[in-house]
N, C-alpha and C positions, 0 to 999 in steps of 0.2 A: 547560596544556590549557584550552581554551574549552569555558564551560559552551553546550552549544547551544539554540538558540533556539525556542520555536512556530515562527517562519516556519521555518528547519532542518528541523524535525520533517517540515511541510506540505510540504514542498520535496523532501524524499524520499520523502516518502507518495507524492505524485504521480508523481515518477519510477518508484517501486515501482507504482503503479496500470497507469502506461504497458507496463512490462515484463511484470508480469503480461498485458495486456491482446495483447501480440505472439507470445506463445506459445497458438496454438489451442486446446489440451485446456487450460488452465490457465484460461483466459478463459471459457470454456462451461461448466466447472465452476465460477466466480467467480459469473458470472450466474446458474448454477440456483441456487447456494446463496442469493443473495441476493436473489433474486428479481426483479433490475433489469433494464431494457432496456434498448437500446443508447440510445436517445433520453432515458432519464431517468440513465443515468450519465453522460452527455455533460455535460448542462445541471448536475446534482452536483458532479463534478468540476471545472466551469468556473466552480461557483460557491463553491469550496475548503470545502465542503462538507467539516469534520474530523470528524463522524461517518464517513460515507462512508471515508475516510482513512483513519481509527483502524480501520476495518471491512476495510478490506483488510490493512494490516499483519497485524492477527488472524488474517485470512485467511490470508496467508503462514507467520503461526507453527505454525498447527493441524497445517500439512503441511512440514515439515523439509525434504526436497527441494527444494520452492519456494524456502521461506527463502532457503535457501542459494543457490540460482539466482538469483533473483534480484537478491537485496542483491551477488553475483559482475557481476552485467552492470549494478548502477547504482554502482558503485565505492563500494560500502561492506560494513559486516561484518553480521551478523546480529542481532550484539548489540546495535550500532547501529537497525536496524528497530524490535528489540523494545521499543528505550530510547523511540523517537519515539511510537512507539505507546501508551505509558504516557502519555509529554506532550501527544498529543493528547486524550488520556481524560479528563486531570486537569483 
């Protein structure tokens, strides 16, 4: 088994950002919680911004549902999310 990588990590954070960000109610609640706009997560995210990253994983974990939705539509596991998210923190 391959130990994965920061880029890994970052690489599904963003995939995970994207999918979060395609489902409406998931995204309007992303944004209140975080206080961001669409113009300052644009520029965030384009600048791989791993806070931001680690901030959404989290995001996903608080609410079980998601998690699991999402890490389902970016072809990965949950436990996966959680792991990337530790890596981007560290």
């Amino acid at each position: 088994m391959l130990t994965p990588t920061t880029n890994d990590a970052e690489a599904m954070a963003l995939s995970a950002l994207a999918a979060t960000l395609t489902d409406e109610r998931r995204a309007l609640r992303f944004l209140g919680l975080t206080g961001l706009d669409a113009h300052e997560l644009r520029d965030r995210a384009m600048a791989g911004d791993r806070g931001l990253l680690a901030a959404t994983l989290g995001f996903l974990e608080n609410h079980e549902p998601d998690l699991i939705a999402v890490a389902e539509a970016i072809g990965a596991t949950p436990a996966e999310l959680v792991a990337a998210r530790a890596m981007l923190e560290a």
